[in-house]
N, C-alpha and C positions, 0 to 999 in steps of 0.2 A: 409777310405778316398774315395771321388768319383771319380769311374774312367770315367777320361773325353775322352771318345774318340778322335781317329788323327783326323778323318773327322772335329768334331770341333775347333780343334784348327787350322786347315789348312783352315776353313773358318775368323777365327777369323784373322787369318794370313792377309789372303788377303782385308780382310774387311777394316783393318789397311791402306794396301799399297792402295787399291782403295780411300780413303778420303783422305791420303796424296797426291796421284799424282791429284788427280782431285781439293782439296785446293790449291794448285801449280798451277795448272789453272786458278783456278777463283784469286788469285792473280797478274797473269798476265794481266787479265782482267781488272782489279781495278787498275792495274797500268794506262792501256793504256786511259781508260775513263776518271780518275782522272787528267791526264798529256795531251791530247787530247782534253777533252770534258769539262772537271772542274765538281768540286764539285755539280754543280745545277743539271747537266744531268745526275750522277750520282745518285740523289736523284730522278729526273726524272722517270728513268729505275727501279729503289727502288717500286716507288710506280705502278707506270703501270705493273708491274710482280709481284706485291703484290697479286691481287686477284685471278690471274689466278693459280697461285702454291696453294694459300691457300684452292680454293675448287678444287683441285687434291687431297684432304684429302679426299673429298665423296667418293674416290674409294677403300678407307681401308675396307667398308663396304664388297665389294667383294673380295677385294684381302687377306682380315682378314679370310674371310670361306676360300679361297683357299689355304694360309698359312696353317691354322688351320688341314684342310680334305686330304690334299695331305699324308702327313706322314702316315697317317690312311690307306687309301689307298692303299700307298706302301707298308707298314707293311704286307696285306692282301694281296698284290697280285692283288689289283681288276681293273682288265683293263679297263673296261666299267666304269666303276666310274670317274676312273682317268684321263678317257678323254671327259667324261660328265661335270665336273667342271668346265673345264677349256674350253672348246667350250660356256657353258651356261655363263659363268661369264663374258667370253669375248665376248658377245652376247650382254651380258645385259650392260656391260660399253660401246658398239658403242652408243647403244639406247639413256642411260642416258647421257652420256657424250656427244651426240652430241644434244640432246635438253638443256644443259647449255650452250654451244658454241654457238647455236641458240637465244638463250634468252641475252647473252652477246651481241652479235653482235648488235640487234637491238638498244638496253637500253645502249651502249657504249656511247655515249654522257654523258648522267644522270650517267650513273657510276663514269667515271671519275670527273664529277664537282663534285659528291660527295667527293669523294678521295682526289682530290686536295683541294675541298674546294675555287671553284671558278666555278658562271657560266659560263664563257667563256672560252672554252677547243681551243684549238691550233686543229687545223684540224690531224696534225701528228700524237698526242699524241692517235687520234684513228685508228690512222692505225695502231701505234704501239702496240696496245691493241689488236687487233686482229690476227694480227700477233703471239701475246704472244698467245692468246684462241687457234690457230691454232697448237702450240707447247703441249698446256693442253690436248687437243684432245687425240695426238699420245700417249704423255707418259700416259694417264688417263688407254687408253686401253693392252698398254706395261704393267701396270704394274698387269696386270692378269699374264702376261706368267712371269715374272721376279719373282711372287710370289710363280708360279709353280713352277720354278726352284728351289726357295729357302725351299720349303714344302720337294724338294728331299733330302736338303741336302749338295746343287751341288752350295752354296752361292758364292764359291772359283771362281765356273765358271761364276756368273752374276756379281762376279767382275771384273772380266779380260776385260769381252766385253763393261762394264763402265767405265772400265780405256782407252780401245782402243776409244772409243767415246769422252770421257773428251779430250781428248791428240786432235784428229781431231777439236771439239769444236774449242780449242783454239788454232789451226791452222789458221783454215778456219775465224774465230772473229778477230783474229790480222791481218788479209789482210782487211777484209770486213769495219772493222771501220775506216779505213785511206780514203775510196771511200763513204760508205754509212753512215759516223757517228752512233748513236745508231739503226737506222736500222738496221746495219751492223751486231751489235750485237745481233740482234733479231731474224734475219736470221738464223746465226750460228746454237741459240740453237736449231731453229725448223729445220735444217738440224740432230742435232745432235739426235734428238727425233727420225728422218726417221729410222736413221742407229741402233737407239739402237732395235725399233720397229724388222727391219730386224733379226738384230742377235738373238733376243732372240729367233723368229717364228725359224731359222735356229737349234740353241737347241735343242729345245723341238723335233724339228722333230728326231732329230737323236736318242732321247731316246727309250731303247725296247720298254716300256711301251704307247708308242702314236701311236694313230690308227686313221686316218683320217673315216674309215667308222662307229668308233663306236662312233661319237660326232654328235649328236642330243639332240633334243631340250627335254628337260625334267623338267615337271614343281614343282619336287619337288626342284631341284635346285636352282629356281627363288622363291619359299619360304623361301627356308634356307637362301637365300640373303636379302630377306626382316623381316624375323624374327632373326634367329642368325646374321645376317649382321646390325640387325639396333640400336645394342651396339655400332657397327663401326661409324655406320652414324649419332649417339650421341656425338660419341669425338670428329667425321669431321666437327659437327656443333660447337662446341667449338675450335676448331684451326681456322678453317675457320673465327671467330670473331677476335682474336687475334693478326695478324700480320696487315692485314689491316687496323682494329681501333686505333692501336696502332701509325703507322705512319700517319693515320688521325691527330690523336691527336699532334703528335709530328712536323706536318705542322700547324695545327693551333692557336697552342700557339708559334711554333717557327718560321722556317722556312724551304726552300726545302734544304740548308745546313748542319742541322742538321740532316735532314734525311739520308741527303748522309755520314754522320760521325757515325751516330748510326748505316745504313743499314752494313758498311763498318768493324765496329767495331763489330757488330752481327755477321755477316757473318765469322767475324777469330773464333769468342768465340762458336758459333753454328757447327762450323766445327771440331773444337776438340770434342765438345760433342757428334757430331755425330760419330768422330772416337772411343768413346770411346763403346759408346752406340750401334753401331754397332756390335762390338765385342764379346759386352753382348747379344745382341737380337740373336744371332747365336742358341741358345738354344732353342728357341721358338718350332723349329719344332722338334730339339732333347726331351723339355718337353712332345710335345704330342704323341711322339711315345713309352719313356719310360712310361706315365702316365699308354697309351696302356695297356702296357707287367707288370703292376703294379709293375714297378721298379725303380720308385721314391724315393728321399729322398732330399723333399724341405728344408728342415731347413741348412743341407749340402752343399747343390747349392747354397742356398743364400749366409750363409756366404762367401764360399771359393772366389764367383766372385765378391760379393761385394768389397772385400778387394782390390782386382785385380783392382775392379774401381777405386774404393778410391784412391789406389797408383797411378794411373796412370790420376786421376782430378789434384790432388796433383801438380805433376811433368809436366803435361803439362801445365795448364795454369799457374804456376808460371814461365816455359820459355814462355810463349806465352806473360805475361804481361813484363818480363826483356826485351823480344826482341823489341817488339812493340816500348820501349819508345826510342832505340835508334833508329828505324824508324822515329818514330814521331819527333826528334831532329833534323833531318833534312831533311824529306819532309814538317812538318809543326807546328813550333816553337810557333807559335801564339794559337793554338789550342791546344796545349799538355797537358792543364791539363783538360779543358772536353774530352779527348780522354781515358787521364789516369783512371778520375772518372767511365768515360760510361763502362770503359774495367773491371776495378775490380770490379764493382757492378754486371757488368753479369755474371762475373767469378764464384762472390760467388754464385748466385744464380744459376746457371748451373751446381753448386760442387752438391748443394743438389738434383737436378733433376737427375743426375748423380748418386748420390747413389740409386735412384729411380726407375732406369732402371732396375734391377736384378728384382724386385718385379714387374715390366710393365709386363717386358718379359714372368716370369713364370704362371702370372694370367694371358696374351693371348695365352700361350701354353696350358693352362689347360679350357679356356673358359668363365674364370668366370672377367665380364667386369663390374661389377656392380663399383667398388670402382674406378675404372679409367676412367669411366666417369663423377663420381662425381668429380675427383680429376683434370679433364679438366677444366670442367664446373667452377669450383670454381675460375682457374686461369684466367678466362675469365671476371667472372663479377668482381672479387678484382682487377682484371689491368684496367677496367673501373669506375668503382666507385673510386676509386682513380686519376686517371687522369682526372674525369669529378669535382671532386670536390676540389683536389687540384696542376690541371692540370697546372693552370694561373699562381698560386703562386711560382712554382720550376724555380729554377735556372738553365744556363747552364749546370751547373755542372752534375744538379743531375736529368736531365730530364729521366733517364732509372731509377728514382726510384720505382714507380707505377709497373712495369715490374718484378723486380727484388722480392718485396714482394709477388707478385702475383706467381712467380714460388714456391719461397719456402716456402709460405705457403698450397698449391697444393702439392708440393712432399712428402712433410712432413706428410700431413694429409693419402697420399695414404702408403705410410708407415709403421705410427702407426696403422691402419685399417690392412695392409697386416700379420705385426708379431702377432697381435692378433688374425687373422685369423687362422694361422699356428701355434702358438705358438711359434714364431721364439727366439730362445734366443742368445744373442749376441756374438761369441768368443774374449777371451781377446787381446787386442790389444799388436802386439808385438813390442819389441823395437826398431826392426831395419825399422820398419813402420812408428813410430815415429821421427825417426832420417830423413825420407827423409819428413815426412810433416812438422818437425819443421823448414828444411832448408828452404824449399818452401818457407813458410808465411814468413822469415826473408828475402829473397829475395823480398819480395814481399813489405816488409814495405821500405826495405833501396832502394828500385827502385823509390818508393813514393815519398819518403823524396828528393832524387835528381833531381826529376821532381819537385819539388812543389821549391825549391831552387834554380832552375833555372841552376842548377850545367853542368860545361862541359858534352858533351855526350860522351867524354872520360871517364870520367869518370864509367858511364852506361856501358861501351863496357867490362872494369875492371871489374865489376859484375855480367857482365853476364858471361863472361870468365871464373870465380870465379864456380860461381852457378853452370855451368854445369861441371866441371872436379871434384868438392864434390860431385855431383847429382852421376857422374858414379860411384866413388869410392863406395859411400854407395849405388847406385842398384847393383852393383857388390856381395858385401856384405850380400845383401838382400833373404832369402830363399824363397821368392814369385817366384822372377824373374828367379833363379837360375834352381828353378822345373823347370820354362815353357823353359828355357834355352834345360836343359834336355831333354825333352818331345821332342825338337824340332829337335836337334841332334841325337837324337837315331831312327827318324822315317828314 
């Protein structure tokens, strides 16, 4: 069996609690916009922070080597290195990051009327834009040292100081929106950028390994960022299409309502993936230091954490989808079944990206980026060629369909490409694995069935009640959960 070391599981720990309390946030968030501001300004804020998050992907390209080289480093012992990486990388993201802040700023007009899809932009809508670029800025270049951190190992630690930040976030956002409407909120997160900015630099400082006199400028560094970095700055050009066009598309076949329902309903469905995927990606920097010491054994890792995911897509988004309907039953009756449709079609299609992640992870710990760019790339132009050609003809319903093909046929394909790579061969699936995904999906149909019937939400409140006290008894039961139970108590 592989022995997973504590440091991993104690990052995977926190990995968890950090997406929990910080979706707890942005909850509250979506409450106050939703109830405060309505559903348009919601959609509003959707697409104005659409671009600016989307090319904070160009900084995978650096933070992908720093990721990747820290562990290596540390392994070695090598001080000069370790604090050559991280000075050069975080050099090169002022540079880069601030001639895209530059080039937005001017071309802010023509951006947004692209986006919206209307010449005539609202004067606000570009303050709001740069307010958001002013927020990309900090975290573009944050996310050098936060990758540092996480090359050590110390993932435990760069969640704590993004929990203390999310929690501030929506402190400071829930004052600011009652006085500056989405302003307010725009504020927040680029106060929230400062503080994370600070804490991480605070960090790193404290580690034996950082030396302020030996971080100079060295230009093999600034290659390895444009050569091994520009697999990164492959996939950033394929995400960076993706969410923007997508709510392009979904403003101009629909409206900024839908966007505020799709952004809203993403946002719960992306936030479990991320907690799951999180917890997978921990391994990255433990892949590249066992690769190291050639004590590897991929076919082991895959399975064991795959399974870990599996169960655990399973089990959240079938409470994510039972809860959601008795939300939706009574903040918004009207909409409940494009809520219900938009939610289980990303579900499903997040399950498979979701099983996908074990094999992201261990091809970015090990370097080899060729299939995952492909398998970006692919989800990018199928969610466009699809939405371009039968963008006009979808229904309310089914407007997150384009989306939902386009991921899994991308995950899927990185996949089959990954086990033929490795030879990966699949463990038998066990019964008591089965017992919790057969609950799930039947949750998941009889949730359906009383949303699409219009049934009391009394009713829903009974099944979800149901869902989760079987859900415990059989994780209870379950020898997956039982080990990490273990694991967990004996440290």
């Amino acid at each position: 069996m592989l022995k997973i070391k504590s440091i991993v599981i104690k990052n995977s720990i926190f990995s968890v609690l950090q997406i929990v309390l910080s979706t707890f946030c942005y909850v509250v968030i979506y409450y106050l916009i939703l109830h405060k501001l309505g559903k348009n300004e919601l959609g509003i804020w959707s697409i104005i922070t659409s671009l600016p998050i989307a090319i904070s992907v160009f900084g995978s390209g650096v933070s992908g080597c720093v990721l990747r080289y820290i562990p290596v480093h540390v392994a070695q012992n090598d001080k000069k290195a370790f604090n050559q990486i991280i000075f050069n990388g975080f050099a090169f993201n002022i540079i880069f990051g601030g001639l895209l802040v530059i080039l937005g700023y001017y071309f802010s007009a023509s951006i947004l009327s692209f986006l919206f899809n209307d010449p005539q932009i609202p004067s606000r809508y570009i303050l709001l834009f740069r307010i958001s670029l002013c927020t990309f800025f900090i975290s573009f270049i944050t996310s050098v040292l936060l990758s540092a951190i996480d090359g050590m190992q110390l993932i435990f630690v760069r969640n704590k100081i993004v929990i203390f930040c999310s929690v501030i976030f929506c402190i400071i956002a829930a004052i600011l929106v009652y006085y500056y409407n989405l302003t307010g909120i725009l504020i927040a997160q680029l106060i929230q950028s400062i503080l994370l900015l600070i804490s991480a630099t605070v960090i790193l400082i404290k580690i034996d390994l950082f030396d302020f006199s030996l971080m100079k400028f060295n230009q093999i560094y600034i290659k390895l960022f444009l050569t091994y970095g520009q697999g990164f700055q492959a996939i950033s050009l394929a995400v960076l299409v993706f969410d923007p066009i997508t709510k392009y598309f979904l403003n101009k076949y629909f409206n900024l309502s839908t966007v505020g329902i799709y952004d809203l309903v993403s946002r719960a469905v992306t936030q479990i993936r991320v907690l799951i995927v999180s917890a997978v990606q921990v391994i990255t920097p433990f892949v590249s230091k066992s690769n190291e010491k050639c004590e590897l054994d991929i076919n082991e890792m895959f399975n064991k954490i795959n399974r870990g995911a599996s169960l655990l897509s399973f089990i959240l988004f079938s409470i994510l989808i039972c809860f959601s309907m008795i939300i939706v039953g009574y903040l918004d009756k009207n909409n409940a079944n494009q809520y219900l449709f938009i939610l289980i079609l990303l579900c499903i299609s997040y399950h498979f990206n979701i099983m996908a992640s074990t094999a992201y992870s261990i091809l970015m710990g090990l370097g080899k980026l060729k299939n995952i760019i492909i398998s970006h790339i692919l989800s990018s132009i199928i969610n466009i060629a699809l939405f371009f050609f039968i963008g006009k003809y979808l229904i309310d319903d089914l407007v997150v369909l384009p989306i939902a093909f386009s991921i899994v046929l991308s995950s899927q394909y990185l996949i089959f490409k990954f086990k033929k790579q490795f030879n990966i061969t699949d463990d038998v699936v066990k019964k008591s694995d089965s017992l919790v995904k057969t609950l799930s999906v039947f949750t998941i149909i009889m949730s359906s069935i009383l949303v699409l019937l219009k049934m009391n939400t009394c009713f829903r409140i009974i099944l979800f009640v149901f869902h989760l006290l079987v859900l415990i008894f059989l994780i209870r039961k379950n020898d997956f959960f039982a080990g990490i139970l273990n694991k967990i108590s004996n440290k």
